[in-house]
N, C-alpha and C positions, 0 to 999 in steps of 0.2 A: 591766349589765342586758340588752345587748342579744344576750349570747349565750349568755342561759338563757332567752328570753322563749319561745323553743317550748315549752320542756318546760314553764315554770308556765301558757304557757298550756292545755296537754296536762292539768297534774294539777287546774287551776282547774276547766276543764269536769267532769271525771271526778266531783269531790267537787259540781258542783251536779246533777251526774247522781245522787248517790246523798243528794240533800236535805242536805248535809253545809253548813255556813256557810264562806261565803268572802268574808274580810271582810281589814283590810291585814295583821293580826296575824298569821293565818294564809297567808298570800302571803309574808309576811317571814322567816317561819319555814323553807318552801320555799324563797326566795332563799335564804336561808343554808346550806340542807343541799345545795342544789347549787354554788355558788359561793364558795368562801373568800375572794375578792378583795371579794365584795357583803360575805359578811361583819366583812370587817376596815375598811369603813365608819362612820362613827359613825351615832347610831341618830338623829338630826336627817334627815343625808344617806340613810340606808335609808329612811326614811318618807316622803321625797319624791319618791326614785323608785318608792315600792309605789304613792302616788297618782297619780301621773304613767301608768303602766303600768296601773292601773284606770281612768283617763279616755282615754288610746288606747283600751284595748282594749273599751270600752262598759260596764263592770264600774258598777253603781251600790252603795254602801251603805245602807239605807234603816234609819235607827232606829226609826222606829216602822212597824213593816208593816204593823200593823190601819188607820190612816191611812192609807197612804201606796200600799196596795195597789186595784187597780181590777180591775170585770170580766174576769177570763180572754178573754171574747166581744172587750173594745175593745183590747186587747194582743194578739193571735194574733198579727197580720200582723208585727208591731215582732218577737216572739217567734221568731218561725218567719226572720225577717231576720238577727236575731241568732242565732241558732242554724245557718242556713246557712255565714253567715260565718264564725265559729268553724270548723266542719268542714272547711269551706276551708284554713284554716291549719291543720289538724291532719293535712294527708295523710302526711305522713310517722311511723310511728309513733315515738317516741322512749322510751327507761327501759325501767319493765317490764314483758315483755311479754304477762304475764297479763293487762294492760287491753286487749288491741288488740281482744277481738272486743267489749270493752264499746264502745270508739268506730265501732267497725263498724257493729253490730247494735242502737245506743241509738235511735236517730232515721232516719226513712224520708220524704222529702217529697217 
């Protein structure tokens, strides 16, 4: 896991940049299309590294979002933290390179 975690974390940003869900099924799926070793794991062992890699990386799943979501106003700062960070570890670009001016040009702070 740990020598594909730039790239998923490269295409995780991209798909919440373009409102896409990114939830572990969809992270599992990317592990596997980039690594053969993750995916000749059994899927016990895959799903606890795709949660393990969504609580490093600050990643929450929320099932119910009507609930569970709050003012845009009282999250900015949490937002704007998390989103620096991420761009942090995305300076190098990796994959394809039609996303680079999306991670260039997506967020300005």
């Amino acid at each position: 896991m740990d020598t594909i975690e730039k790239e998923l974390l490269q295409k995780n940003f991209i798909m919440r940049e373009q409102a896409l869900p990114v939830d572990n099924f969809t992270i599992q799926v990317k592990a596997c299309e980039l690594s053969l070793a993750f995916c000749a794991k059994g899927e016990t062992a895959q799903t606890s590294s795709i949660q393990r890699f969504m609580k490093k990386n600050g990643y929450i799943y929320r099932f119910e979002p009507q609930t569970a979501q709050r003012d845009p106003k009282e999250t900015f700062a949490k937002a704007t933290d998390f989103m620096k960070m991420h761009l942090a570890l995305l300076d190098e670009p990796v994959g394809d390179k039609r996303n680079d001016n999306v991670l260039k040009n997506c967020c300005t702070f």
